[in-house]
Short mmCIF file of the C-alpha atoms (twelve columns), coordinates in Angstrom:
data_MODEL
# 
_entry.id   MODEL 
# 
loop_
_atom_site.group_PDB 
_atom_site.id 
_atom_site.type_symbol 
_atom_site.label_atom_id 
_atom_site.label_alt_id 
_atom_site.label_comp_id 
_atom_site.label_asym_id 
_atom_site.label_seq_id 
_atom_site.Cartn_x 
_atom_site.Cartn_y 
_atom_site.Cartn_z 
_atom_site.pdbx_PDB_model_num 
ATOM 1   C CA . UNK A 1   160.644 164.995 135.457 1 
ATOM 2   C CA . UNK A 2   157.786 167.706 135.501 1 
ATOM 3   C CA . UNK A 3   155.760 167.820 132.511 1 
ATOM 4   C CA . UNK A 4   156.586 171.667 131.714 1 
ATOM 5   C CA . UNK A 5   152.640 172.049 131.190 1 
ATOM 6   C CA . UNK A 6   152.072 171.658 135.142 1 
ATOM 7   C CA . UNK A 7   149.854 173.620 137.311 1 
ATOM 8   C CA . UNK A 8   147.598 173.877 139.960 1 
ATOM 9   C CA . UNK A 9   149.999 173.153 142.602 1 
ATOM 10  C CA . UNK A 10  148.765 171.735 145.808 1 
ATOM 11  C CA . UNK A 11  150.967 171.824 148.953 1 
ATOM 12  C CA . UNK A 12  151.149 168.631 150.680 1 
ATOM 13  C CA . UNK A 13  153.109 167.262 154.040 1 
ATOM 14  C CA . UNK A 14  155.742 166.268 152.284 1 
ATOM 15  C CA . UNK A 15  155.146 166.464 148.728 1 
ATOM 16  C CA . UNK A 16  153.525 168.512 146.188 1 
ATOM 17  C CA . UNK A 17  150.773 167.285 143.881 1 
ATOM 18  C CA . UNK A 18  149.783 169.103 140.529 1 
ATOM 19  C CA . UNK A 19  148.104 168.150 137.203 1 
ATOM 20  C CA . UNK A 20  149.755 168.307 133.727 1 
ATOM 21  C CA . UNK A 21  146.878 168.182 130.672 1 
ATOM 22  C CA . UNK A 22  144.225 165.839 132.337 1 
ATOM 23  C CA . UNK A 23  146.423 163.985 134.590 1 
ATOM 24  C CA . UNK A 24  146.980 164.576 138.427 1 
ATOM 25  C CA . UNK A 25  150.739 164.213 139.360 1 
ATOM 26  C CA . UNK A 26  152.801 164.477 142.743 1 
ATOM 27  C CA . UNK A 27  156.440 165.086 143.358 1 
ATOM 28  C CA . UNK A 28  158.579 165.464 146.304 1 
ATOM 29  C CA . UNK A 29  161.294 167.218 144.431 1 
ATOM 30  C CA . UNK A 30  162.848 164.330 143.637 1 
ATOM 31  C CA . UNK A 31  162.782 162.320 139.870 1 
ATOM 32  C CA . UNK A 32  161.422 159.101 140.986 1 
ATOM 33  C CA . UNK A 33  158.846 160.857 143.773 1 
ATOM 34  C CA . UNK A 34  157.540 162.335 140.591 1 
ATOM 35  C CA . UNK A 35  155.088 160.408 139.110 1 
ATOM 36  C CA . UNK A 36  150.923 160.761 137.778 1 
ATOM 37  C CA . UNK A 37  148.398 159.460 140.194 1 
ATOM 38  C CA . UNK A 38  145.001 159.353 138.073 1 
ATOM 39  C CA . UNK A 39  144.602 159.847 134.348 1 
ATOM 40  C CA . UNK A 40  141.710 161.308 132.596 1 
ATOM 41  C CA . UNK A 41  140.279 164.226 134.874 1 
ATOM 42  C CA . UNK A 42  137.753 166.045 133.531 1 
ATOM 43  C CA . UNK A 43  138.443 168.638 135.895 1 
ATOM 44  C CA . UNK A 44  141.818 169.577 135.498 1 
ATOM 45  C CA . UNK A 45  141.825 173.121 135.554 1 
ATOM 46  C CA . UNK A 46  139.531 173.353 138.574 1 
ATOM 47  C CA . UNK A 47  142.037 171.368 140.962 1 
ATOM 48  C CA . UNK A 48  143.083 174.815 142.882 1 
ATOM 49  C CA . UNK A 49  144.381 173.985 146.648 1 
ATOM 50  C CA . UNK A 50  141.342 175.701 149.115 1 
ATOM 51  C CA . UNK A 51  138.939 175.291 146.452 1 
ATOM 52  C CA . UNK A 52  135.218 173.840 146.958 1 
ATOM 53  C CA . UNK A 53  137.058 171.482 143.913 1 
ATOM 54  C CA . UNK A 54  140.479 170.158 145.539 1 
ATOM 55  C CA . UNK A 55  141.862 169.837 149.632 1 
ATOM 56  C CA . UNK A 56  144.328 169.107 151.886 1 
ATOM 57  C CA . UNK A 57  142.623 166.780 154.894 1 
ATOM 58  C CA . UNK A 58  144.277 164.471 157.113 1 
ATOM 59  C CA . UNK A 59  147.688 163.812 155.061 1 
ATOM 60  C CA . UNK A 60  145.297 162.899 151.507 1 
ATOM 61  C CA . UNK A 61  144.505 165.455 148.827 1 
ATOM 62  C CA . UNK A 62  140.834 164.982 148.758 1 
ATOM 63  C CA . UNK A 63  139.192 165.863 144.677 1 
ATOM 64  C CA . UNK A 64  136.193 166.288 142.899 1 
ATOM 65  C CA . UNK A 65  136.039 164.909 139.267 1 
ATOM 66  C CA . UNK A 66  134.091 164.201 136.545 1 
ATOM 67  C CA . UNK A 67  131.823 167.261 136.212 1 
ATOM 68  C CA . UNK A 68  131.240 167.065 140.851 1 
ATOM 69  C CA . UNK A 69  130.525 163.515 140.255 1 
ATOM 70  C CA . UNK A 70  132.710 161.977 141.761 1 
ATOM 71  C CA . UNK A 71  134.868 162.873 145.451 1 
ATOM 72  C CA . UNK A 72  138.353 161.076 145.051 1 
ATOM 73  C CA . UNK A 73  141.375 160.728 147.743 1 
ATOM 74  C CA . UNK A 74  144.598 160.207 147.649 1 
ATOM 75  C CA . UNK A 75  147.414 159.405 149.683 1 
ATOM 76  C CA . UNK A 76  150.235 160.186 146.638 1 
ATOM 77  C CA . UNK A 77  150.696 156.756 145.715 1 
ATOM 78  C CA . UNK A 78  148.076 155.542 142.204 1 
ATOM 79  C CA . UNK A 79  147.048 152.507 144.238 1 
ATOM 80  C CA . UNK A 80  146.007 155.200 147.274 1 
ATOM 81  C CA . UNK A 81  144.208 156.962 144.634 1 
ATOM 82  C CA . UNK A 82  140.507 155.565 145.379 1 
ATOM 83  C CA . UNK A 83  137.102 157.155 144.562 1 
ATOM 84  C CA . UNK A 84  135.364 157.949 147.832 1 
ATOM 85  C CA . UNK A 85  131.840 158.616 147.312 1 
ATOM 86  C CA . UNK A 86  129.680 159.415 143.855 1 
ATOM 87  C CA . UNK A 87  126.527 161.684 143.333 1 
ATOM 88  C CA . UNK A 88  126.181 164.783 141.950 1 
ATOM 89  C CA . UNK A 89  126.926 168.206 142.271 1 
ATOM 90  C CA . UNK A 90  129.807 167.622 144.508 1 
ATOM 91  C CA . UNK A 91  131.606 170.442 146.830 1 
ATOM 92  C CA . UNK A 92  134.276 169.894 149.271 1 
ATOM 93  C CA . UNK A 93  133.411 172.252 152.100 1 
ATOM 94  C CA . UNK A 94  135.892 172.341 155.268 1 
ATOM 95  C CA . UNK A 95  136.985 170.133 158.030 1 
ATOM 96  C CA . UNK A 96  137.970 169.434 161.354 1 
ATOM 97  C CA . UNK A 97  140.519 167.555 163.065 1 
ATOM 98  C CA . UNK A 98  138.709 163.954 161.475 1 
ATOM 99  C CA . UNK A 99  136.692 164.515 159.445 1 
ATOM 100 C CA . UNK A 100 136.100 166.032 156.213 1 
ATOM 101 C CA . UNK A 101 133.154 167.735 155.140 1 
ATOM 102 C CA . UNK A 102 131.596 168.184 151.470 1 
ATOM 103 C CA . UNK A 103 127.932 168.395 150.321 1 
ATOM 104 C CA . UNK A 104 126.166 166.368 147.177 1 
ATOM 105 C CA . UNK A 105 123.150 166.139 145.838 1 
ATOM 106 C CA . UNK A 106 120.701 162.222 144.684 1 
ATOM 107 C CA . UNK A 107 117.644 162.628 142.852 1 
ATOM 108 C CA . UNK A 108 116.516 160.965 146.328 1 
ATOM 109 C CA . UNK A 109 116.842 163.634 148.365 1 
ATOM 110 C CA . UNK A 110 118.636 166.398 147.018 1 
ATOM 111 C CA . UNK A 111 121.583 168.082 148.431 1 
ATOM 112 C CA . UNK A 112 122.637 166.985 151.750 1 
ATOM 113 C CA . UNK A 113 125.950 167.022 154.052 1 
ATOM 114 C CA . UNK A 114 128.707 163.928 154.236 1 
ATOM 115 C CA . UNK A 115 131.266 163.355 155.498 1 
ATOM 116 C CA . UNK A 116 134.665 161.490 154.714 1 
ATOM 117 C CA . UNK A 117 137.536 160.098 157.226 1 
ATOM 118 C CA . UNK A 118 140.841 158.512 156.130 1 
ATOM 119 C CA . UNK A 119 138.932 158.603 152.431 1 
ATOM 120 C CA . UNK A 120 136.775 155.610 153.547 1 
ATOM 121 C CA . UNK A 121 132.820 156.305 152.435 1 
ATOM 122 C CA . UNK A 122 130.543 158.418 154.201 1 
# 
């Protein structure tokens, strides 16, 4: 069932994924495709589908938690749900057919460009 507290809906391929309170959730319409991926976001609310926060890239939903800390991916199943890549000040940017792009920031040398493909590290 869908927690009636949902938002922030996300078109995927085949599915849709959404959070609920601080939890990020997917469903393909059906009660058992319906289930939470990742617990504990601190960024909830900013999970909007375009945003420099949360995308769509390459079949995985590709989002930024804990304050831009952390880049996440996920494929819509919790053990596809991996952290990708942590620094700070985190923003998804665009992507082409391969790759996806997002820019960070290290006390080492500020903000630079990544990128991410099949959610493996940059």
């Amino acid at each position: 069932n869908i927690p009636g507290h949902a938002r922030n809906f996300i078109q995927g391929a085949q599915e849709v994924y959404f959070t609920a309170g601080d939890a990020l959730w997917r469903t393909d319409g059906t009660e058992e495709g319906t289930f939470q991926l990742r617990t504990g976001l601190s960024n909830a609310n900013r999970l909007t589908s375009g945003s420099e926060y949360a995308r769509m890239h390459g079949g995985r939903l590709y989002f930024v938690d804990r304050d831009a800390s952390e880049l996440w991916a996920s494929d819509g199943s919790p053990e596809g749900t991996v952290l990708v890549f942590t620094a700070s000040s985190i923003r998804i940017l665009d992507g082409n057919e391969q790759t996806l792009f997002f820019c960070a920031g290290t006390p080492e040398t500020g903000v630079e460009l990544y990128g991410t493909t099949n959610g493996d590290p940059p």
